[in-house]
C-alpha distance (Angstrom), angle and dihedral (degrees) to the residues before:
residue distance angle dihedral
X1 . . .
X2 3.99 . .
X3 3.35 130.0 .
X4 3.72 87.8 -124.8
X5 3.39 92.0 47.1
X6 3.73 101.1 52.6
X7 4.02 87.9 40.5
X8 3.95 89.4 54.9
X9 4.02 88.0 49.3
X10 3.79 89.8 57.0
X11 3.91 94.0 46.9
X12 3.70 114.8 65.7
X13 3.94 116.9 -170.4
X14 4.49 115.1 -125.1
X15 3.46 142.4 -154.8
X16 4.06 83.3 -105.2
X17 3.70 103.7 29.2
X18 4.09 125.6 -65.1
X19 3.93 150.0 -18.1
X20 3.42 109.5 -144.0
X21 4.25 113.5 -167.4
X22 3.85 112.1 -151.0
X23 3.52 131.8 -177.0
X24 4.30 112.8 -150.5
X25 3.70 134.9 -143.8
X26 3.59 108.4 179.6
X27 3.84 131.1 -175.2
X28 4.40 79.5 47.3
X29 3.89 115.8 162.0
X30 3.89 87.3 -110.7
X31 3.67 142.8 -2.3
X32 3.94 116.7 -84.5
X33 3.59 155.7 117.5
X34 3.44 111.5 -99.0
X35 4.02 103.9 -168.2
X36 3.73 112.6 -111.1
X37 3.53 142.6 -19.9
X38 3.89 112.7 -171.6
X39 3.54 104.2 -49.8
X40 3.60 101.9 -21.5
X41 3.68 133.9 82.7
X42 4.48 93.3 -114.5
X43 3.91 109.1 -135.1
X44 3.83 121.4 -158.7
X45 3.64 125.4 -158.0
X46 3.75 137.9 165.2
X47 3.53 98.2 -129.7
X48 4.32 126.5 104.6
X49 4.21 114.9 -108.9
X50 3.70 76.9 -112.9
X51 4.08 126.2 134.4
X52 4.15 85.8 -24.9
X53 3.74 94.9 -59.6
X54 3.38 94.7 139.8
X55 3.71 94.8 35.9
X56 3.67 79.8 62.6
X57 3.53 99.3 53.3
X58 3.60 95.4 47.8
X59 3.41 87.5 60.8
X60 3.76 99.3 51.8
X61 3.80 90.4 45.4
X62 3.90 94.3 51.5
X63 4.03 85.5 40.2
X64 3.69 86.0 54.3
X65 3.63 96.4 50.0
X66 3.61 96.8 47.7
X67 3.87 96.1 49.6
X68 3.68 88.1 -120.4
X69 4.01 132.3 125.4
X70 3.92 105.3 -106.8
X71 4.22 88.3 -120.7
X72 3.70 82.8 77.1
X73 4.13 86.9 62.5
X74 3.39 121.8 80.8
X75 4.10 129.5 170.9
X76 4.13 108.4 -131.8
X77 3.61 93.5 176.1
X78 3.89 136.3 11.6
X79 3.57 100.4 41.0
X80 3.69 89.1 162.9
X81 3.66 100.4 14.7
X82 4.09 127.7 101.9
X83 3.91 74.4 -127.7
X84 3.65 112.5 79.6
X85 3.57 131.1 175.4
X86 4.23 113.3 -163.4
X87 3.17 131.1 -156.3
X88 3.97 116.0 -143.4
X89 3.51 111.1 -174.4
X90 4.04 129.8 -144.4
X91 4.10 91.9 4.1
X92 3.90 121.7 108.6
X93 3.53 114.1 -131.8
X94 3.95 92.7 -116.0
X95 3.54 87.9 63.2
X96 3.88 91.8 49.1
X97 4.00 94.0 49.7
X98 3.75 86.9 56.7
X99 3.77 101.9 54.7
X100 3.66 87.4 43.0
X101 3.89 101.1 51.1
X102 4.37 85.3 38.9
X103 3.87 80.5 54.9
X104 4.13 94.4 43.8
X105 3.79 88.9 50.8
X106 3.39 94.9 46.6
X107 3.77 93.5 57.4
X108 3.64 102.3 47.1
């Protein structure tokens, strides 16, 4: 399968914009998206599952990737779970599978 493909199956369009599904590995060497794990797009980050630190870093990674401020980002489910699903308000999901693939090319 493409990486388009298997980016599009892990962004799902909304009423008000997009779900994204993420997988997480915290306590990474660095901050970065990694391309996918399963059916999620996997996130490191350098911070500790602790008190939502690396809840918050997955959101100002993915924020940072999308060109977007992180107060559109929101997590509906996972909270505390390596499996997150984000919220990204007022961006179609076509729009989010681009940044992310020009981001995945750019890293490998």
């Amino acid at each position: 399968m493409m990486l388009r493909e298997q980016i599009s199956a892990a962004v799902q369009e909304t009423a008000d914009g997009s779900l994204l599904l993420v997988h997480v590995q915290p306590k990474a060497r660095r901050n970065q998206l990694c391309g996918m794990h399963a059916d999620r797009l996997k996130v490191a980050v350098t911070e500790p599952p602790d008190k939502g630190k690396a809840t918050a870093a997955v959101l100002a990674l993915v924020a940072s990737a999308l060109h977007v401020p992180s107060s559109r980002l929101s997590v509906l489910r996972g909270d505390i779970s390596r499996r997150k699903d984000i919220h990204v308000q007022g961006i179609a999901a076509a729009v989010i599978v681009e940044r992310l693939l020009q981001v995945l090319s750019d890293t490998t």
